[in-house]
NUSENU-832630 format. One record per residue (C-alpha): x negated, y, z; residue in three letters. Coordinates in steps of 0.05 Angstrom, whole numbers, padded with zeros to 5 digits, always signed. Example, Ala and Ser with C-alpha at 12.3 -4.5 7.8 and 13.67 -1.06 7.14 Angstrom:
# NUSENU-832630
-00246-00090+00156ala;-00273-00021+00143ser;
***
This chain:
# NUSENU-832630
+00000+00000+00000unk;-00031+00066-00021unk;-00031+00133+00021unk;+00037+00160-00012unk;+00067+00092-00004unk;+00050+00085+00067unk;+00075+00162+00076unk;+00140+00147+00037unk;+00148+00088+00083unk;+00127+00116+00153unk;+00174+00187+00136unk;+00240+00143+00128unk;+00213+00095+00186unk;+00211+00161+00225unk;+00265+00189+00201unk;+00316+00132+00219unk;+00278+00123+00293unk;+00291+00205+00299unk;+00361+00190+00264unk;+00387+00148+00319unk;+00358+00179+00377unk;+00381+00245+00370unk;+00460+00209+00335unk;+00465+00167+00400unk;+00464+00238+00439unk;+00504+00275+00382unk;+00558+00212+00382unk;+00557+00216+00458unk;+00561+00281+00461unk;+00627+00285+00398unk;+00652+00230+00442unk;+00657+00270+00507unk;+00684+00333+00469unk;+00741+00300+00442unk;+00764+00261+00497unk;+00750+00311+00550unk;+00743+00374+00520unk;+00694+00423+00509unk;+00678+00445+00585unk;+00658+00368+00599unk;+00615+00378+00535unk;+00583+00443+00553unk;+00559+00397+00616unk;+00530+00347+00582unk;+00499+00392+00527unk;+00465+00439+00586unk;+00445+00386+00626unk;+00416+00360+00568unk;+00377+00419+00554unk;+00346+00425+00629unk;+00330+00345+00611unk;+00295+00368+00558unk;+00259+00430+00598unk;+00234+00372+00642unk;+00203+00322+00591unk;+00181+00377+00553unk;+00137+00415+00610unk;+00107+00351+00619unk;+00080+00335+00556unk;+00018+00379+00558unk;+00008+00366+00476unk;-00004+00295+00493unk;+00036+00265+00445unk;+00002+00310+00391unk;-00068+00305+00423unk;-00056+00226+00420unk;-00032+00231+00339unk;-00089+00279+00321unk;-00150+00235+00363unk;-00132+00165+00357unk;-00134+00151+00279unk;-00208+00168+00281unk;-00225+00128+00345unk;-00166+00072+00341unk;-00218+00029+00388unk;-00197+00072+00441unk;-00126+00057+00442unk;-00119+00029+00508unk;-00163+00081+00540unk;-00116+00143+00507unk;-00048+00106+00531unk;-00065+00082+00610unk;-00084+00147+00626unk;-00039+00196+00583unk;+00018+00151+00608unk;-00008+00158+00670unk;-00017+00236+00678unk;+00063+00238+00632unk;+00094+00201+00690unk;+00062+00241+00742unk;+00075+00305+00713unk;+00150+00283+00698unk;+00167+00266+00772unk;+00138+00336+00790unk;+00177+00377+00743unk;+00240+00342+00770unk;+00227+00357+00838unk;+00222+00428+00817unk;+00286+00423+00778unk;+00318+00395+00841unk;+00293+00448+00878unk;+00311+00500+00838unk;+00385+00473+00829unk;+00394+00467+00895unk;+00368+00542+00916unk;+00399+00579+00862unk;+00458+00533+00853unk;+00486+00564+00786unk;+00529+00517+00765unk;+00594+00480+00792unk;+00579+00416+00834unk;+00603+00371+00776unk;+00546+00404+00723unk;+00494+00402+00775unk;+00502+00327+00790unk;+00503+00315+00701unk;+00435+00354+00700unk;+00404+00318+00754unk;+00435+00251+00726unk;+00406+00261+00658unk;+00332+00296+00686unk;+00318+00227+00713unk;+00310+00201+00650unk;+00251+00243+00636unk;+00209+00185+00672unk;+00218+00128+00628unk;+00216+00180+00565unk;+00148+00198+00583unk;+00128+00126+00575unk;+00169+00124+00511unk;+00140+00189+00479unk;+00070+00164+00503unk;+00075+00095+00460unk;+00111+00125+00407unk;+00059+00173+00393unk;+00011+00111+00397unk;+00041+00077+00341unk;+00047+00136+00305unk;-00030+00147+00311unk;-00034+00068+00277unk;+00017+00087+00231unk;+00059+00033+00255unk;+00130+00056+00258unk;+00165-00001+00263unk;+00166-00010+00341unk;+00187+00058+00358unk;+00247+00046+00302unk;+00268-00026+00340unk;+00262+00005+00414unk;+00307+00067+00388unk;+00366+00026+00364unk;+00360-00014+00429unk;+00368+00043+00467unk;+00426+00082+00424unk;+00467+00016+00418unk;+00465+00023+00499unk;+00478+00087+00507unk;+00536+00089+00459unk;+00569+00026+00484unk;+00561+00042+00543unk;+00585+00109+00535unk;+00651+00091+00490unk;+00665+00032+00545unk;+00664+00079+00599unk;+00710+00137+00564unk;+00762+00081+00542unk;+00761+00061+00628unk;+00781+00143+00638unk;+00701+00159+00667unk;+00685+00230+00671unk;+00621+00272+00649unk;+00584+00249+00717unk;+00598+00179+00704unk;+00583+00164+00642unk;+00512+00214+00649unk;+00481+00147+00679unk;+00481+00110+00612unk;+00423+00160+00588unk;+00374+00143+00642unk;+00389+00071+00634unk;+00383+00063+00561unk;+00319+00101+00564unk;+00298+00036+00604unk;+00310-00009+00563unk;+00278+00022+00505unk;+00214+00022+00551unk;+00223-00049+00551unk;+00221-00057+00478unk;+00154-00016+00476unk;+00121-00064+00524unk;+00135-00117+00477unk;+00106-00084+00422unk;+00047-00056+00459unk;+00032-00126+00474unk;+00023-00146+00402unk;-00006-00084+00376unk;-00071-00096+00430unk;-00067-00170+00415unk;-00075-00157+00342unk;-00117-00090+00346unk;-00173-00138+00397unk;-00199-00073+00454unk;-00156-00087+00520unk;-00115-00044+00556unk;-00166-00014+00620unk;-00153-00040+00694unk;-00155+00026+00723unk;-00154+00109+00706unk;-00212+00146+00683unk;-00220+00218+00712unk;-00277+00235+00666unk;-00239+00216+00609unk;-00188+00263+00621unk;-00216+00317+00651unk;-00252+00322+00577unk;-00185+00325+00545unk;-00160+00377+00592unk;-00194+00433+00557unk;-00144+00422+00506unk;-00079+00415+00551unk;-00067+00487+00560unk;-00058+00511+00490unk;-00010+00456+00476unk;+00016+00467+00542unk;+00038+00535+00521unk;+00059+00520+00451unk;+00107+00459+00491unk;+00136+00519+00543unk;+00142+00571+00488unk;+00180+00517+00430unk;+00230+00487+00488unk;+00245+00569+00503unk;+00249+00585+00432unk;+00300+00528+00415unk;+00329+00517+00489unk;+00336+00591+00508unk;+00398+00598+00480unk;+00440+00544+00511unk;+00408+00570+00575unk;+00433+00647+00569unk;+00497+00630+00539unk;+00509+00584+00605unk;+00485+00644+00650unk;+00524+00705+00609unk;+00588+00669+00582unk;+00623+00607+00606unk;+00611+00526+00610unk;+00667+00524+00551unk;+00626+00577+00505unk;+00559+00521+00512unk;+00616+00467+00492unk;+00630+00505+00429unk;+00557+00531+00410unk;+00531+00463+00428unk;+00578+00434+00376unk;+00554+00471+00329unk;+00475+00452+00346unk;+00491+00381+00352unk;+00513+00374+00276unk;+00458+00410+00259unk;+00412+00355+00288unk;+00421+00317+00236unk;+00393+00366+00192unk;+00336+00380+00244unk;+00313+00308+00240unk;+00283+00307+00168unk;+00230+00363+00184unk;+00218+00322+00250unk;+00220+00256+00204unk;+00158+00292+00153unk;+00132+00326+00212unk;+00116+00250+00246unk;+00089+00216+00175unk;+00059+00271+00150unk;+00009+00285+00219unk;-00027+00230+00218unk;-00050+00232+00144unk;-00067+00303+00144unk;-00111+00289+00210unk;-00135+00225+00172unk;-00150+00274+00107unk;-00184+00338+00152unk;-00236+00279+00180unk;-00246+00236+00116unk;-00224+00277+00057unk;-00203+00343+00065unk;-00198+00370-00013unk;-00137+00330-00014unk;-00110+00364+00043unk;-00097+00427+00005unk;-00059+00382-00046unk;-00025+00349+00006unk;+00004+00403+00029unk;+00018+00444-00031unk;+00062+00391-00056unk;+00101+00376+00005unk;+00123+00455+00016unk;+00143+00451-00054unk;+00186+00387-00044unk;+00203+00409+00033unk;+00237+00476-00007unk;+00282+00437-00066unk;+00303+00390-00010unk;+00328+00433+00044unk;+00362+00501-00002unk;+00416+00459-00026unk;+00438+00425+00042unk;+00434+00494+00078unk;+00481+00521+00019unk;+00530+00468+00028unk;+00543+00470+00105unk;+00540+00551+00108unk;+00604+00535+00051unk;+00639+00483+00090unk;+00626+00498+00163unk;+00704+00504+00175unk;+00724+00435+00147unk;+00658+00399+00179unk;+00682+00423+00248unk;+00748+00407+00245unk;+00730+00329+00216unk;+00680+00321+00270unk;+00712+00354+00328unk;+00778+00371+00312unk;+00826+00442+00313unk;+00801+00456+00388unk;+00730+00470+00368unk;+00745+00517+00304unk;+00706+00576+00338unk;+00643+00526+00323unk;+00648+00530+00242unk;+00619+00609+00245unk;+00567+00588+00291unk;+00547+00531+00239unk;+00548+00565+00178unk;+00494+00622+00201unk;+00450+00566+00249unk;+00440+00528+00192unk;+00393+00571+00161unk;+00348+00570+00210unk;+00339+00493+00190unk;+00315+00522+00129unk;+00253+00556+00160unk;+00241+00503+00207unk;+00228+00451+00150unk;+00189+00496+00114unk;+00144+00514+00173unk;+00121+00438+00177unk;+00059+00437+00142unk;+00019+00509+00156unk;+00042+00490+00230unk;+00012+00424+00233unk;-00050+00454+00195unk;-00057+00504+00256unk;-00060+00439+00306unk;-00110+00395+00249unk;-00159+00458+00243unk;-00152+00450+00320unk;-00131+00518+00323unk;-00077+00508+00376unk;-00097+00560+00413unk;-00078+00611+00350unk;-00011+00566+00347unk;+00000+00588+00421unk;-00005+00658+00406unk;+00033+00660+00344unk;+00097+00625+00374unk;+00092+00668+00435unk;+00104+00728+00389unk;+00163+00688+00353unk;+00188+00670+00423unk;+00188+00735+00459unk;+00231+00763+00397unk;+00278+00706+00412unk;+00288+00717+00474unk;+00305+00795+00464unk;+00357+00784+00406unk;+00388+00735+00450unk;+00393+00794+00508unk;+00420+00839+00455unk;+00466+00802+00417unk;+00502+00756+00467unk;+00536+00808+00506unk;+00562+00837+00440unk;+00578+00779+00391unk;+00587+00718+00442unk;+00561+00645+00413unk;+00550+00682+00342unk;+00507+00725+00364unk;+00465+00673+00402unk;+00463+00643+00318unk;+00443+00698+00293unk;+00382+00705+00342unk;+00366+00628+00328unk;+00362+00644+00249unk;+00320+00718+00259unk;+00261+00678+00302unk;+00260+00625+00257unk;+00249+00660+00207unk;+00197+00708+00242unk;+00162+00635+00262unk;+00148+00615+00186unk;+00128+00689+00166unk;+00084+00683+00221unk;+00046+00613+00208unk;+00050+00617+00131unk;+00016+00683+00135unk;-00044+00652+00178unk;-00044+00589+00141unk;-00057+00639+00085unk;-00105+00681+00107unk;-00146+00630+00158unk;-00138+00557+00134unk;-00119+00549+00063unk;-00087+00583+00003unk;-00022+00551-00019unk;+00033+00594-00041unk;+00101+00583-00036unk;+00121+00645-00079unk;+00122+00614-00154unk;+00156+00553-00130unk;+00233+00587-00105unk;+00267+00609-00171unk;+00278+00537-00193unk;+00310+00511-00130unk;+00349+00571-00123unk;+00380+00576-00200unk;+00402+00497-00179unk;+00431+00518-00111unk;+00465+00571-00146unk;+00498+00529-00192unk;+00514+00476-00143unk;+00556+00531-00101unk;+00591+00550-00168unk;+00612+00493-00163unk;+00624+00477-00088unk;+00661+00542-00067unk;+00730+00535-00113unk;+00727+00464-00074unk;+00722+00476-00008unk;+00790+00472+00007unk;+00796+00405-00015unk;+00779+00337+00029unk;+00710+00342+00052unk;+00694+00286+00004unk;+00696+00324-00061unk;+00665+00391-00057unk;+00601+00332-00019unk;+00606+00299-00088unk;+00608+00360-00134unk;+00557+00388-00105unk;+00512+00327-00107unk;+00528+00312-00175unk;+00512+00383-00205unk;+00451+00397-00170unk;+00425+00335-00186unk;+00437+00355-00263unk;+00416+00425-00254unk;+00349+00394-00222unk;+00346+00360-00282unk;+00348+00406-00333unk;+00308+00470-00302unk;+00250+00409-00288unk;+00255+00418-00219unk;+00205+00357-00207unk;+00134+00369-00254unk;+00124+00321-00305unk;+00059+00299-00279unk;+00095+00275-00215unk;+00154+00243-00252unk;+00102+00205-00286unk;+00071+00186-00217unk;+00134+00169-00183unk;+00156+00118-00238unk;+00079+00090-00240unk;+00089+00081-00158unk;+00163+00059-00162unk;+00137+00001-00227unk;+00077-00013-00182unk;+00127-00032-00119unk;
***
């Protein structure tokens, strides 16, 4: 299998591991709204933002540290995962305690959402070890475990969930099936760990090594703050709107976010396949890295224009199939969030160059900027436009966040421009809402297909695709 094959392969491998962790909280969390309502939901969906506050402060860039180091040194495997796993778990159980102790101080919330965030923050333990041997595989290109122990853990969690809503549970109840699914996907990556050091020959080390990681901590702050200042820039939100409005204005803005995880997943998905090549390409041949990238921001673009187009014109309808006629408030919220998607996936590769030219540090600086601006338009525009305004900030700082990296990708690591490459995808988008927006009125099912079909054949015809890579995507596809 060559490098593109083994890319191709590891980015859907990814992409369906990312796919049905993040569905298994999306269907949980569709499942709670409908049969409870969107207060219950606005529970879950904040207390599964301070859950994410806690795994995240504990990550210390190890998971990216692990992915960037490993490939080069994969005789080391056993020495990188005892003791990150190690120093994740610690760090996890610390955060929590502070979480508890904040709760309990401050005591924000009603009794019911303090016990779901505190209920769900637990499960930032056995997701430490999860993250930790996920990003292990990922630095063997193995991506097959982490896909197995996923579905393991969403079939739980959504069994478990839909078995306890049919018996009448409430939001408490039923926040104890994401602690214990996160378990038993644990499990699965012992199993696998097993067989990767069987096959791979080093063993795992009896004991810690304090040298070893005081050496990596030189890098641990810089992706420490690039961790604090990404779970602000994407979490802050949720957070203010639980603070300035009400539990019931989370449930409807949440709703909104939680569809657009899907969309979220496929620059995750590229993000995870693409890492370890470029960090295998910067060691062993970096004049393909340039390529490498130039061709996956030109891709990244003619993939994501089209899907952003499509949800801003059929917000209303997607709400009201997903969540029904109580959450229509959502569909405004959707339609503007869903270009910051956009920026997102393009920022992939000039942000992973920042971490390969191990240039975190800049990274740390750069998102702080994007952050802080964030934060302010949040401050502004809550009190005066509610859940849309809360949008609105979400798409500005994205888009300040990809100004910011492609401009130092530009100017400090490499020179690949972005600016021929637009007019193509966007005379196909064009014509694909043409034909989309006299549709929208119609069952979900047909504007999806029109819109499909037509920008497929606009692709087509304005050559949207080079001819040298048609000819190399046949020559791959004859070869497999």
């Amino acid at each position: 299998m060559n490098t593109l094959q083994r890319l191709l392969s590891n980015t859907f491998l990814a992409f369906a591991s990312s796919v049905l962790v993040k569905a298994g909280n999306a269907l949980l969390f569709i499942l709670i709204g409908r049969q409870l309502g969107p207060a219950a939901s606005g529970s879950f969906s904040l207390a599964t933002t301070y859950f994410t506050f806690v795994f995240g402060l504990s990550a210390l860039g190890l998971h990216e540290i692990m992915v960037r180091e490993v490939p080069a040194r994969r005789e080391e495997s056993g020495r990188y995962l005892v003791n990150y796993v190690s120093l994740r778990v610690a760090l996890s159980a610390v955060v929590y305690g502070l979480l508890v102790l904040g709760l309990w101080r401050l005591s924000p919330y009603s009794a019911a959402t303090t016990q779901v965030i505190l209920i769900l923050g637990l499960a930032a333990v056995p997701e430490a070890v999860f993250s930790m041997s996920q990003s292990l595989f990922e630095a063997h290109e193995r991506l097959l475990t982490p896909l197995v122990a996923a579905t393991v853990s969403t079939v739980v969690k959504l069994a478990a969930g839909f078995w306890l809503l049919r018996a009448g549970a409430d939001v408490v109840q039923i926040a104890w099936v994401v602690p214990l699914a996160s378990v038993l996907g644990v499990v699965v990556f012992a199993v696998g760990l097993a067989r990767l050091f069987r096959r791979a020959g080093p063993q795992l080390p009896a004991r810690l090594d304090p040298a070893f990681l005081r050496h990596h901590l030189g890098y641990m702050p810089s992706f420490f703050i690039i961790q604090l200042f990404s779970l602000l820039d994407y979490q802050a939100d949720i957070l203010l709107i639980s603070l300035m409005l009400s539990e019931n204005d989370v449930g409807l803005y949440a709703a909104a976010q939680t569809i657009l995880l899907g969309f979220n997943l496929m620059p995750v998905a590229v993000r995870t396949a693409l890492y370890p090549v470029m960090s295998r390409y910067y060691y062993q041949a970096p004049d393909k890295l340039a390529v490498l990238n130039d061709k996956i921001s030109r891709y990244l673009l003619a993939a994501i224009l089209p899907v952003a187009t499509g949800v801003t014109l059929l917000a209303g309808p997607i709400i009201a199939l997903v969540y029904g006629p109580s959450f229509a408030a959502a569909a405004p919220v959707l339609a503007v969030s869903i270009w910051a998607i956009v920026f997102l996936f393009l920022n992939v590769p000039h942000s992973r160059l920042a971490l390969i030219y191990n240039r975190q540090r800049d990274a740390a600086i750069l998102l702080s900027i994007t952050t802080g601006l964030n934060l302010a338009l949040n401050l502004v525009l809550i009190p005066r436009a509610g859940i849309l305004g809360a949008a609105v900030a979400r798409l500005l700082s994205s888009l300040a966040l990809f100004l910011v990296f492609y401009v130092y990708a530009q100017t400090r690591l490499t020179r690949v421009s972005l600016l021929a490459s637009p007019i193509r995808p966007l005379l196909a988008t064009a014509a694909m809402a043409a034909a989309v927006w006299p549709l929208r009125d119609q069952p979900l099912a047909i504007p999806i297909a029109a819109g499909v079909l037509v920008y497929a054949a606009a692709a087509l015809l304005l050559d949207l695709v080079p001819k040298d890579d048609r000819v190399y995507w046949r020559e791959v596809l004859r070869r497999r």
